[in-house]
C-alpha positions as CSV (number, residue, x, y, z in Angstrom):
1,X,-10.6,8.4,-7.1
2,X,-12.3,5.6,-5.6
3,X,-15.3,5.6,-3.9
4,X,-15.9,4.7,0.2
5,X,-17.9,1.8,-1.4
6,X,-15.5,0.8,-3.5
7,X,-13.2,0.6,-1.2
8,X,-14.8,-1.9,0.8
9,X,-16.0,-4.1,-2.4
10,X,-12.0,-4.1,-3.2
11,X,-11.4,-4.8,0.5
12,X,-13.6,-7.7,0.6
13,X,-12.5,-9.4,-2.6
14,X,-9.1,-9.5,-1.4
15,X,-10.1,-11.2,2.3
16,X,-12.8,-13.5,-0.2
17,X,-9.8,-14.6,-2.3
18,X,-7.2,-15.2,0.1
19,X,-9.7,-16.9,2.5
20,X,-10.5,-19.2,-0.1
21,X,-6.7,-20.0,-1.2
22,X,-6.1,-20.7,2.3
23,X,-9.2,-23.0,2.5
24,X,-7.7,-26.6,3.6
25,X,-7.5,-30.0,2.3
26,X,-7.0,-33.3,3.4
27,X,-5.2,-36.2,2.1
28,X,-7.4,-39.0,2.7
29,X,-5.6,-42.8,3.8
30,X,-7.3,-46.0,2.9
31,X,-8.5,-46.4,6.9
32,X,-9.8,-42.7,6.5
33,X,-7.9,-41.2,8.3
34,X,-7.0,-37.3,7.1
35,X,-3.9,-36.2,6.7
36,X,-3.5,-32.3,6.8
37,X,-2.1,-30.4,4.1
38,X,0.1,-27.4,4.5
39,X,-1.0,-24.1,4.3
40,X,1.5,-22.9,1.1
41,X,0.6,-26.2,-0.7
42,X,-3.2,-25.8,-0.3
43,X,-2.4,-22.2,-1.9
44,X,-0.7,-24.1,-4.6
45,X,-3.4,-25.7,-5.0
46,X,-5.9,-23.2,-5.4
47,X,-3.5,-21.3,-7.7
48,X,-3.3,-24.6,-9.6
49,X,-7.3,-24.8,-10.0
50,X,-7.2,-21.0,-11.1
51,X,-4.8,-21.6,-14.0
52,X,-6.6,-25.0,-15.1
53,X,-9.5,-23.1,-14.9
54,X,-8.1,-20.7,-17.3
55,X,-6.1,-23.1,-19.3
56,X,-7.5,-26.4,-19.2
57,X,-4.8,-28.2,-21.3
58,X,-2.0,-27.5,-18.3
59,X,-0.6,-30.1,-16.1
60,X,-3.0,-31.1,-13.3
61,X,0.1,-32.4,-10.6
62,X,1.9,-30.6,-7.9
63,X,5.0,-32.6,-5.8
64,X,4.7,-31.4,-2.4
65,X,8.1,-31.8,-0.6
66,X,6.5,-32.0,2.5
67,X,4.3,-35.0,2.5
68,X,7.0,-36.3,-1.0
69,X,3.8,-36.8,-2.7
70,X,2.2,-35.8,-6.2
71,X,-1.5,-34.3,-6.3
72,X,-3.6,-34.5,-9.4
73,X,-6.1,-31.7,-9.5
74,X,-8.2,-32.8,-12.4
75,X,-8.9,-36.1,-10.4
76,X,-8.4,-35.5,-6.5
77,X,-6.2,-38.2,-5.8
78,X,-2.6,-38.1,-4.4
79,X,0.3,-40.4,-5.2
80,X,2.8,-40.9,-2.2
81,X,6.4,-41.0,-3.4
82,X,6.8,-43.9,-1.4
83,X,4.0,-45.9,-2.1
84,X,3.4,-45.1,-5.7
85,X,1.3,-48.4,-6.1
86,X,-1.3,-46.6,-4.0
87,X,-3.8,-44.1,-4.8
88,X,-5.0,-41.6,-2.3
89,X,-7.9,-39.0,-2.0
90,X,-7.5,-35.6,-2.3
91,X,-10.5,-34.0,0.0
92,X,-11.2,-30.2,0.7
93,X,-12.4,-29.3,3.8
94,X,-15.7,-28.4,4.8
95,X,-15.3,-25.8,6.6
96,X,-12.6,-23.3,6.7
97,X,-11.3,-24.1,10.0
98,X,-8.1,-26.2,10.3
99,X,-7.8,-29.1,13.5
100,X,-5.0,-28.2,15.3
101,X,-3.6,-31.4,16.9
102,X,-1.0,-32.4,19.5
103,X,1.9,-32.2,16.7
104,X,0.5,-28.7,15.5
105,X,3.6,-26.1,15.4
106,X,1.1,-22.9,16.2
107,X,1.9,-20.8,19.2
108,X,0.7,-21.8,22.2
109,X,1.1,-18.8,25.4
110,X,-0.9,-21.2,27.5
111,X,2.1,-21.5,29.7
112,X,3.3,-17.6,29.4
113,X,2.8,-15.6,32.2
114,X,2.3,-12.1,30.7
115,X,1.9,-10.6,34.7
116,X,5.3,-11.2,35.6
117,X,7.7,-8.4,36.3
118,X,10.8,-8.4,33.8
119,X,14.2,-7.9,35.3
């Protein structure tokens, strides 16, 4: 049986873990301008690191079907599908927060009014 302390060490590897699977990148444009990556690919990413990590000799790319792009791991760059003369940067984030921008899908109950009486 486990411990209280236990507990919490298990607890806090799992929110350590999936925080940093979640953590984002960028693709980087020539201008410098960042391009946000989605949340499952930057978990495919980190997954990807994890295995090179334990087997080096593995393919480095991913193909994202969102941004129709290939990311190599080993070297940080990014191939667009539709460019493939051009070489981008793959860059992590600093921090852990995401920018959310005027295109950003996440909920917004600015414009809910909670008070009002239901029929």
């Amino acid at each position: 049986m486990l411990t209280i302390d236990q507990k919490k060490n298990s607890k806090t590897k799992v929110l350590v873990n999936f925080k940093e699977a979640n953590h984002p990148y960028f693709i980087q444009l020539m201008n410098g301008e960042l391009i946000p990556i989605c949340t499952m690919d930057c978990i495919r990413i980190f997954d990807k690191l994890d295995e090179l990590k334990k087997e080096p000799d593995n393919a480095p790319t991913l193909w994202t079907p969102i941004h129709y792009c290939n990311i190599d791991i080993k070297t940080m760059t990014v191939v667009m599908d539709s460019k493939p003369d051009q070489v981008l940067m793959l860059v992590r984030g600093k921090t852990y927060q995401r920018p959310r921008g005027k295109t950003s899908l996440r909920a917004d109950a600015s414009n809910c009014n909670l008070n009002a009486d239901w029929p």
